[in-house]
MISE-588904 format. One record per residue (C-alpha): x, y, z. Coordinates in Angstrom, 3 decimals, padded with zeros to 6 digits. Each point is the difference from the previous one (the first is absolute). Layout:
<palos>
[[X Y Z]] ...
</palos>
This chain:
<palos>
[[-020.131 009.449 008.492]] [[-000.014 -002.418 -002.590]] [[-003.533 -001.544 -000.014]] [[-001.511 002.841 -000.157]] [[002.301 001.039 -002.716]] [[-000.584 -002.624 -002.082]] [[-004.072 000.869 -000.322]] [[000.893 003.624 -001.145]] [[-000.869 002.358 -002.921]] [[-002.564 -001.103 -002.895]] [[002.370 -001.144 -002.641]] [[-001.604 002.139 -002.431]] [[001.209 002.749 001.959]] [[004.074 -000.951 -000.090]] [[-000.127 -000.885 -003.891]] [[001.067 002.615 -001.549]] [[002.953 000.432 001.748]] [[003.588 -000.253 -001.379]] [[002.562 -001.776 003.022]] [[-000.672 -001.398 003.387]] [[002.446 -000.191 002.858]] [[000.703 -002.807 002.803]] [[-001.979 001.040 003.228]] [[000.830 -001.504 003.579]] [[-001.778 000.929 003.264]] [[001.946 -001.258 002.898]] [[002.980 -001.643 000.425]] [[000.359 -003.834 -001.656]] [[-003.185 001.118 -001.332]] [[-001.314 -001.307 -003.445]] [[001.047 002.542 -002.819]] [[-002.741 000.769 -002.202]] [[-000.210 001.993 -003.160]] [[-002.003 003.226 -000.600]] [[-000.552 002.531 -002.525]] [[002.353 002.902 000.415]] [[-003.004 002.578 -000.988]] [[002.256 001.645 -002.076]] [[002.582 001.056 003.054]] [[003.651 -000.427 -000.342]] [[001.055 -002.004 002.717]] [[003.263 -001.143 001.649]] [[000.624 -002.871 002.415]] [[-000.764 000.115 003.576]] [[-002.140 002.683 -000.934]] [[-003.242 000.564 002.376]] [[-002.785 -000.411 -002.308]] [[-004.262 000.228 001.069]] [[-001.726 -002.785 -002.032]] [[-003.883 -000.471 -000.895]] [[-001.579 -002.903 000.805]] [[-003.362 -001.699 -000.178]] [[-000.129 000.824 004.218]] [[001.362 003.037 -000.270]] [[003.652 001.721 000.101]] [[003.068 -001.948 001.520]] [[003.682 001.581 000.218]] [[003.015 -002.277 -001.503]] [[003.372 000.585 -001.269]] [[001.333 -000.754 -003.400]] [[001.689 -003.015 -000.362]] [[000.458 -000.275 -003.876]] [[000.876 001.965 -002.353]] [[-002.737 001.120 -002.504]] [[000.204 -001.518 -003.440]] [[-002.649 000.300 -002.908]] [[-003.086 -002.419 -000.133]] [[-000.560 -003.029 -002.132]] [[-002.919 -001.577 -000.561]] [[000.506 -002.865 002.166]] [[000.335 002.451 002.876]] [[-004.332 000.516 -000.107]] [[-000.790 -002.561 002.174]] [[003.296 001.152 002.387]] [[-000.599 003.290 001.435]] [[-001.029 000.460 003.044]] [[-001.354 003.593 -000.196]] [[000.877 003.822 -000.427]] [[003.143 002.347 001.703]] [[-002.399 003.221 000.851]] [[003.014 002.071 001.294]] [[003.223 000.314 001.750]] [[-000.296 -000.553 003.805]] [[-000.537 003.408 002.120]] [[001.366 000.296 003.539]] [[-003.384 -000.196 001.190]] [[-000.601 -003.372 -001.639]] [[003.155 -000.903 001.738]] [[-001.145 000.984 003.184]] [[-003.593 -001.474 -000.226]] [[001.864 -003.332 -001.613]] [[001.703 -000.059 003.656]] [[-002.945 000.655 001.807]] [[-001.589 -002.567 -001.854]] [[002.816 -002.260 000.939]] [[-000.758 000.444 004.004]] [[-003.589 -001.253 -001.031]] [[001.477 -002.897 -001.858]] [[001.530 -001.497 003.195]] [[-003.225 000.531 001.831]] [[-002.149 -001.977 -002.469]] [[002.172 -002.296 -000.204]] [[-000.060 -000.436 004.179]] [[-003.683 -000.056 -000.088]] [[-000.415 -002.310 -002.829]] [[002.613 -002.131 002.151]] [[-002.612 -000.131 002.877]] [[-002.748 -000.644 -001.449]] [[001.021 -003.238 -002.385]] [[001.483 -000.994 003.338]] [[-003.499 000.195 001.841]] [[-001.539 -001.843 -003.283]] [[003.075 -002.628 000.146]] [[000.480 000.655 -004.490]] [[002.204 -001.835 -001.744]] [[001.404 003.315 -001.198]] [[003.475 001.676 000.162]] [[-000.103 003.396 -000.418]] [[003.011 001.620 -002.087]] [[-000.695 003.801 -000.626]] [[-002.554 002.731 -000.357]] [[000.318 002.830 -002.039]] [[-002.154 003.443 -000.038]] [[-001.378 002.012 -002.835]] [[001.401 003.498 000.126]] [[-003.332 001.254 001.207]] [[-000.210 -002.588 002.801]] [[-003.159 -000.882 -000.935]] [[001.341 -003.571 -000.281]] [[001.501 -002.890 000.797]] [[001.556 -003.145 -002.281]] [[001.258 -002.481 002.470]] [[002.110 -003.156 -001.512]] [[-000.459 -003.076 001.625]] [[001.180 -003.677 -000.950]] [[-001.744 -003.412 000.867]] [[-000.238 -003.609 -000.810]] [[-003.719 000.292 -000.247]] [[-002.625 001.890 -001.245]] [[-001.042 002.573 002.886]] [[-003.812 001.418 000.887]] [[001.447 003.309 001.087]] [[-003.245 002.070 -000.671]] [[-000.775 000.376 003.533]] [[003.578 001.332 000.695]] [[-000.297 002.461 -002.443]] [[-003.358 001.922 001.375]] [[002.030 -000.856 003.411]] [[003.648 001.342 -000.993]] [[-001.739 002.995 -001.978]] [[-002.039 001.294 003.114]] [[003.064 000.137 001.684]] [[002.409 001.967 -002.223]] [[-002.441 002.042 -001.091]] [[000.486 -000.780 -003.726]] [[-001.195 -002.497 -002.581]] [[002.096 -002.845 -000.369]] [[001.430 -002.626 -002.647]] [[001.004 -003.277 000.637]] [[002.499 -001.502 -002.409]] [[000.863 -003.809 -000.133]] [[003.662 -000.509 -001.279]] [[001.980 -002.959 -000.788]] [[002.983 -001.565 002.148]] [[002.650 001.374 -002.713]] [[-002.048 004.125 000.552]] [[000.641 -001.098 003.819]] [[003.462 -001.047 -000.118]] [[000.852 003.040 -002.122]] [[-001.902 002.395 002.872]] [[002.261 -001.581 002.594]] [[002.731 000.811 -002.020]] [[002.688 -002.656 002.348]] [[003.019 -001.965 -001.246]] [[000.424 -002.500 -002.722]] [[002.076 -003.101 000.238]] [[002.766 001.930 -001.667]] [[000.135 002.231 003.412]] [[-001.280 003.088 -002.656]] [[-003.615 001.656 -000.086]] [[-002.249 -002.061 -001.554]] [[000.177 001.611 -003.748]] [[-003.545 -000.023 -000.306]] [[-000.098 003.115 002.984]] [[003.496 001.306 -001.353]] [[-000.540 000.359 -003.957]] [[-002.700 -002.059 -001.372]] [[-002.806 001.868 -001.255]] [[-002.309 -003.217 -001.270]] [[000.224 -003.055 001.622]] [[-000.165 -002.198 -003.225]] [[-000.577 -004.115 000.307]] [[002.948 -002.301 000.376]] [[-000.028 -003.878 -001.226]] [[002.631 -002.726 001.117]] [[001.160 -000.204 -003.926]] [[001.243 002.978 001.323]] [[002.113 -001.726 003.056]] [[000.803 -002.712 -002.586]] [[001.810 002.218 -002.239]] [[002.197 001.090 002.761]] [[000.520 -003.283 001.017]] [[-001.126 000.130 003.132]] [[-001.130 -003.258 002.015]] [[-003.533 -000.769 -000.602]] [[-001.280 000.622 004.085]] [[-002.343 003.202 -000.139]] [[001.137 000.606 003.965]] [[003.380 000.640 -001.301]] [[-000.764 003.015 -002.116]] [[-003.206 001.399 001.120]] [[-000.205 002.938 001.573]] [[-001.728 001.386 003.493]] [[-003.458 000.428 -002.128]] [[000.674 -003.799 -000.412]] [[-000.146 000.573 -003.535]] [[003.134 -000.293 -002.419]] [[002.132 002.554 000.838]] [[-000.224 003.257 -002.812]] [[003.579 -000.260 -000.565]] [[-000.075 -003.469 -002.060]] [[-002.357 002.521 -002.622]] [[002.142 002.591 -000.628]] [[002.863 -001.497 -000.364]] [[-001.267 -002.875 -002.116]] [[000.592 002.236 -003.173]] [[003.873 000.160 000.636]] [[000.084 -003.957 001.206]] [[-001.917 -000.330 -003.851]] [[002.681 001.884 -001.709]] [[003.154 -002.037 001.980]] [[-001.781 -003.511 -000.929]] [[000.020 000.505 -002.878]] [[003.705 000.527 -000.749]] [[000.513 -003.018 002.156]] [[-000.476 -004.143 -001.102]] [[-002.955 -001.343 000.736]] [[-000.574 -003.215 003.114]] [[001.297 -002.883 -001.494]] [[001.508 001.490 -003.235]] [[003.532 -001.457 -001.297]] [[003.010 002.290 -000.383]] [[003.144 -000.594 -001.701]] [[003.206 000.217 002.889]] [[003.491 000.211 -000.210]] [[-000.226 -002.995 002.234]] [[-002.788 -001.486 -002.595]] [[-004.093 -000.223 000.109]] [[-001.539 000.789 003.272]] [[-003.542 000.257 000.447]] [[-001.760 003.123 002.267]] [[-000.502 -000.864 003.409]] [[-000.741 003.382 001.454]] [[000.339 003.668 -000.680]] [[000.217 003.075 001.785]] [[-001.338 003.270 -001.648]] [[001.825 002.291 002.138]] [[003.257 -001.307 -000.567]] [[-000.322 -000.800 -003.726]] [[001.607 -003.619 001.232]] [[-000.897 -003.334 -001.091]] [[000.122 -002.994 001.761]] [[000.630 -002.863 -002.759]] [[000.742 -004.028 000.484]] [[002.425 -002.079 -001.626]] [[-000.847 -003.332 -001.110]] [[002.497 -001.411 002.467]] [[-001.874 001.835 003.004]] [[002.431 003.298 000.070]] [[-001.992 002.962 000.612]] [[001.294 003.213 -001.695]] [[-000.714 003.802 001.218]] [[000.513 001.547 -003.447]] [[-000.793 004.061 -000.977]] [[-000.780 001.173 -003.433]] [[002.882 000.647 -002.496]] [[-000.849 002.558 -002.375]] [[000.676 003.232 000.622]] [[-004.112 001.147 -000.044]] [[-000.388 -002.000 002.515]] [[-001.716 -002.709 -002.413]] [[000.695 -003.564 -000.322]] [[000.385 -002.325 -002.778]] [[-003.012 -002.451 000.191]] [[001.939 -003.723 -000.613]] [[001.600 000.879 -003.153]] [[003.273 -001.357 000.705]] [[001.995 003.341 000.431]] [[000.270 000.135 003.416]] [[-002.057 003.196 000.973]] [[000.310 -000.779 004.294]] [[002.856 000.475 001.867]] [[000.800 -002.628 002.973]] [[000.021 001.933 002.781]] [[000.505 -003.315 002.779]] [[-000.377 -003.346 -000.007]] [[-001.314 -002.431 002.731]] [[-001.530 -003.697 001.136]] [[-003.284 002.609 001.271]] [[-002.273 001.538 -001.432]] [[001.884 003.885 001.367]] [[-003.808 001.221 000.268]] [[-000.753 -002.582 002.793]] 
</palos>
């Protein structure tokens, strides 16, 4: 229950605390980060957290490490206590409710034709009430379906707006790479991505190429821009000369996860050549021949 979650505990109230541990609610659910309350706790651990709405159950999802000071703006809330088989049981209970909501929420944006998809609701312990997720294009007057919605379930009720990255990550489906998308598998923040990072990878400049079903740039081209960093730059630069065994060629093309280097000969030749030292570094034009020719052709080999 992540909206609700994330309006929880006065901060003054979770200050003094030493560590906070990662937090997730349902599956491909957002992981957020709580106090531990002093508890030692262990992963998948079934945990009761305090929030602003009341008390939701989760399961640990990170281990607990110490506070800094740029975690005060971070945590979510407080762990009160371990989960008790009857907060398991009511947690199920509460789960049955869940999937009625969710039906009557269903028929009643229907009958009031809402731009709105719902995605989930989730119940406080107590089943007093109700956070249901929902994304649209638009803003939505939903004030009327609340009183409507709440009459019917018998409990107060929270509507929560999300964004088409949240949805995606709800649906948890497949990526282009036939996996789960990572943001429902492993990510726990769902940080911006920027098409210096596609450039980097040197990936063709056509959004609809590497976006993913959100339609935003797929997460992947974030986390692994760190490691595409660190292989650039041990590699020649776009346009750079290097010294051959065949003589100058200039840099046509690279490819990071290769380590090769696609280099032209003043006569036209193109040259496939891989790095000759032994730390996988190359000698930048100096004359000593630091790449090895790996193949030689009339075509560029990347084309």
């Amino acid at each position: 229950m992540e909206s609700a979650v994330a309006r929880s505990v006065p901060r003054a109230e979770i200050t003094t605390m030493s560590s906070i541990v990662g937090i997730k609610f349902r599956a491909g659910g957002k992981i957020l980060e709580f106090d531990t309350g002093g508890l030692d706790l262990k992963l998948r651990q079934a945990v009761v957290v305090e929030t602003q709405h009341g008390q939701i159950v989760g399961a640990v999802a990170i281990h607990p490490r110490e506070r800094t000071p740029e975690d005060q703006h971070s945590v979510s809330g407080v762990v009160k206590r371990f989960a008790t088989p009857e907060d398991m049981r009511r947690k199920r209970d509460n789960e049955g409710r869940e999937e009625e909501a969710l039906q009557v929420c269903r028929e009643r944006v229907s009958a009031r034709h809402l731009p709105m998809k719902l995605i989930s609701a989730d119940f406080t312990l107590d089943g007093s009430l109700v956070t249901i997720d929902f994304a649209s294009e638009t803003r939505v007057d939903f004030r009327d379906l609340v009183r409507d919605v709440a009459s019917a379930i018998h409990a107060r009720v929270i509507f929560h707006q999300v964004g088409v990255r949240d949805h995606a990550r709800a649906l948890g489906t497949l990526g282009h790479c036939g996996q789960q998308l990572c943001c429902a598998r492993f990510l726990s923040t769902l940080d911006p991505v920027s098409m210096k990072m596609a450039k980097d990878q040197s990936l063709s400049i056509n959004p609809s190429k590497f976006s993913g079903v959100c339609g935003k740039l797929m997460c992947c081209l974030r986390f692994e821009h760190e490691t595409y960093q660190e292989i650039l730059a041990e590699m020649p630069h776009m346009g750079e000369v290097l010294e051959t065994e065949r003589g100058q060629a200039k840099v046509t093309d690279i490819n990071p996860m290769t380590g090769a280097v696609i280099a032209r000969l003043q006569d036209g030749t193109f040259l496939e050549l891989t790095t000759g030292r032994d730390d996988g570094r190359a000698d930048q034009g100096d004359g000593s021949g630091g790449y090895r020719l790996r193949c030689q052709t009339e075509q560029a080999p990347f084309e």
